[in-house]
C-alpha positions in Angstrom: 90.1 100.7 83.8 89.7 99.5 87.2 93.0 98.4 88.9 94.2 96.3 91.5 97.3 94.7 93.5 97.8 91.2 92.9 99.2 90.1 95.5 102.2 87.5 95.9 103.4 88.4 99.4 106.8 86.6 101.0 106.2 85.6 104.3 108.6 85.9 106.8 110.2 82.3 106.4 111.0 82.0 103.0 107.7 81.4 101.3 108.3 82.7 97.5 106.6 86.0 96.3 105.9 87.7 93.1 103.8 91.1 93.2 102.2 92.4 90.2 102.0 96.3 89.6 99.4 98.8 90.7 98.2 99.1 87.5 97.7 95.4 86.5 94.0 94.8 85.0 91.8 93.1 87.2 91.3 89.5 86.4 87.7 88.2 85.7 86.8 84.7 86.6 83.9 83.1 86.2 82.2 82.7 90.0 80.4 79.2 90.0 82.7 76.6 91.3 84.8 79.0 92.8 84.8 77.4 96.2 85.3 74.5 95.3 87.1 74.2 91.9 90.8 75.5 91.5 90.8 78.2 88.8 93.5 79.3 86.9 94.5 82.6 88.1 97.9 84.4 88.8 101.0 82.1 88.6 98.5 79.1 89.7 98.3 77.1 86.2 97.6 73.4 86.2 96.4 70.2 83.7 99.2 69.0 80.7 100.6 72.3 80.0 100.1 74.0 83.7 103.8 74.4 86.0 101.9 71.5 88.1 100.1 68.5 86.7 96.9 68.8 89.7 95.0 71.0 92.0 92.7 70.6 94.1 91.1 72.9 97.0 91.2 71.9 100.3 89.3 74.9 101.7 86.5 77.1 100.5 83.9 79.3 102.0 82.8 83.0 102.5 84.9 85.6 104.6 83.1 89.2 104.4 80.9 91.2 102.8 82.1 95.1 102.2 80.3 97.6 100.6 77.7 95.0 99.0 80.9 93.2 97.6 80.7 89.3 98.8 84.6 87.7 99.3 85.4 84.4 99.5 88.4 81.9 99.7 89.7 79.2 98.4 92.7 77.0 99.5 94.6 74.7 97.1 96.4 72.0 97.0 99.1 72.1 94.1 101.0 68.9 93.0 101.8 66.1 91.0 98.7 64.0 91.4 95.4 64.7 92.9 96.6 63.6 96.5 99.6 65.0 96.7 100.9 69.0 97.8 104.2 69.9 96.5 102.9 73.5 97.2 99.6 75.5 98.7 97.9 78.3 97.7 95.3 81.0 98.9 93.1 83.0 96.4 90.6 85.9 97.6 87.7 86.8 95.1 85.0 89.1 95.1 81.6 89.3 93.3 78.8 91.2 93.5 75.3 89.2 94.1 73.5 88.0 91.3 76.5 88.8 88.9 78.1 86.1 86.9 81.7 87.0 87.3 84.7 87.2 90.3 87.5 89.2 90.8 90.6 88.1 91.6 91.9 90.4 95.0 94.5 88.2 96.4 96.9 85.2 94.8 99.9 83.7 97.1 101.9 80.4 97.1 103.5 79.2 99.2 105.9 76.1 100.4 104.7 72.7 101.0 103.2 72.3 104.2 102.0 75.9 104.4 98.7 75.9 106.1 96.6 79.2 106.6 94.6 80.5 109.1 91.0 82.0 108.0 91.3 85.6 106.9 90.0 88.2 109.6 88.4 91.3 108.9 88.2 94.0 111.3 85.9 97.0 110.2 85.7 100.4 111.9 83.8 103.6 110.2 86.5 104.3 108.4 88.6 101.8 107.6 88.5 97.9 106.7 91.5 96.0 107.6 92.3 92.2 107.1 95.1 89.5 108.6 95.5 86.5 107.3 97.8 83.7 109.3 99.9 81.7 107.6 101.9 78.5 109.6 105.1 76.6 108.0 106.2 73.8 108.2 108.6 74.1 110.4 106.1 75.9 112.8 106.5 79.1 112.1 103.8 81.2 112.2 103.7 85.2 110.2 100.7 87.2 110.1 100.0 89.8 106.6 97.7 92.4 106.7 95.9 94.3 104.0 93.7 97.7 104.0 90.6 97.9 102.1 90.8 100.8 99.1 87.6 101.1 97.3 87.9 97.5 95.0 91.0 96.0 96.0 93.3 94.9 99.2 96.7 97.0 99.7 99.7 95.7 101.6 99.8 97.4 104.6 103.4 98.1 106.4 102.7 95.8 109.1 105.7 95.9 111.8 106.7 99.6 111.2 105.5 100.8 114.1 108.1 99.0 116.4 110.7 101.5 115.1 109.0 103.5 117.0 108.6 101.3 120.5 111.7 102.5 122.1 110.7 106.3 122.4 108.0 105.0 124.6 109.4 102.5 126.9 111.2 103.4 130.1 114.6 105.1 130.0 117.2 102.0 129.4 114.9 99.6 129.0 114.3 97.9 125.5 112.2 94.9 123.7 114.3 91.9 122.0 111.6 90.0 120.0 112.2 91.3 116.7 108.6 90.7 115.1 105.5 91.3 116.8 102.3 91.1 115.6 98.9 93.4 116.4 96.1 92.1 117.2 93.9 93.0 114.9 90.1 92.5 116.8 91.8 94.6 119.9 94.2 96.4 117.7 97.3 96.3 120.4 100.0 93.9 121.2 102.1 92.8 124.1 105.9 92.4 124.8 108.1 91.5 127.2 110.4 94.5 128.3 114.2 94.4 129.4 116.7 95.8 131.1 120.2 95.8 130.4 121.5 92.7 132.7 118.3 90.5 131.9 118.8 87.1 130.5 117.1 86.7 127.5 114.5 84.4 129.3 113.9 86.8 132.4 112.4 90.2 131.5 112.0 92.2 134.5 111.0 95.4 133.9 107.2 94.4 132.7 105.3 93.4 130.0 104.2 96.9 127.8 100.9 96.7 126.6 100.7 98.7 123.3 97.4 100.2 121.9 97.6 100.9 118.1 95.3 102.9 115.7 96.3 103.6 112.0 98.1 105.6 109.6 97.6 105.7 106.5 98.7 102.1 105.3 100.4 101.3 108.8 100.1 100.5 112.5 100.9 104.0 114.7 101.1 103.5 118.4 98.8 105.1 120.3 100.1 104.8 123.8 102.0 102.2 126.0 101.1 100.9 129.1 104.2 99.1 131.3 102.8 96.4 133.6 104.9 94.4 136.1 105.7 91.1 135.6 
């Protein structure tokens, strides 16, 4: 049996998660109306008996084709009538042309007001890695990031690698924003880079320009460039 990771992912400010296990049969869904219907999949039930009375999709429309699989997305709208969003929602599905059926690869809710940016996928020779953008509310914005295994997406480990900054930054010198993210088309990132006396709004000893590749299922640093400010 072929199996996947259904994926219910928190972001980083507060959105509500639920993860099914690696061994969870893929779900089948039939693939006409998928970008444009909402379907039943995951924890996203609606109608008289659903957990919300309507959905409707706001967003829908293709986002990469790997390995002759076609993906596409779909962004709902879940509430109590058919104008209203108590809470949003992104599904990723797959199918094969000419087949009847999808595959469910990605299910997440979130809070109301929770918009998402298109997904992005970045593909090398070896490796197929997405990000998808998701912005609160409250303006927040997190980024998630997935690597492609044969038939379905895996959570990759996105901000390990800045346990690792400090060994390459200058001697006494150190980075205070706790979450970075890579960017995925240039793989690298930028950050401001202290020392001791700074204030919090004057970094002084440059900006580090870091160059990623990949291990495994997370960001490694390559190398770190310090530029002045």
């Amino acid at each position: 049996m072929r199996t996947i990771f259904l994926l219910f992912l928190t972001a980083l400010f507060g959105m509500s998660a639920q993860a099914a296990s690696e061994t969870t049969p893929l779900q089948t869904v039939p693939f006409e109306g998928v970008q444009s219907e909402c379907v039943q999949v995951g924890e996203i039930s609606f109608g008289p008996n659903g957990r919300w009375p309507s959905c409707h999709v706001i967003r829908g429309r293709w986002v990469v084709t790997i390995d002759f699989l076609d993906m596409y997305q779909a962004q709902y709208c879940l509430g109590k009538t058919a104008e209203s969003c108590e809470q949003t929602a992104q599904v990723i599905f797959a199918n094969r042309a000419y087949t009847p059926d999808a595959t469910v690869l990605l299910v997440r809710i979130d809070e109301a007001g929770t918009t998402y940016g298109d997904p992005l996928v970045v593909n090398s020779d070896e490796d197929s890695v997405m990000s998808i953008a998701t912005h609160s509310a409250a303006g927040v914005t997190a980024k998630s990031y997935y690597l492609w295994r044969t038939d379905h997406w895996i959570t990759m480990k996105a901000l390990a690698w800045q346990q690792d900054l400090t060994s390459f930054l200058p001697k006494g010198t150190s980075v205070r924003e706790t979450v970075v993210f890579p960017d995925l088309e240039t793989m690298s990132a930028q950050v401001n880079v202290f020392k001791p006396a700074d204030a919090d709004c004057c970094p002084s000893a440059g900006m580090a320009h870091i160059e990623f590749g990949l291990d495994k299922e997370q960001f490694a640093i390559k190398q770190v460039k310090i530029h002045p400010m």
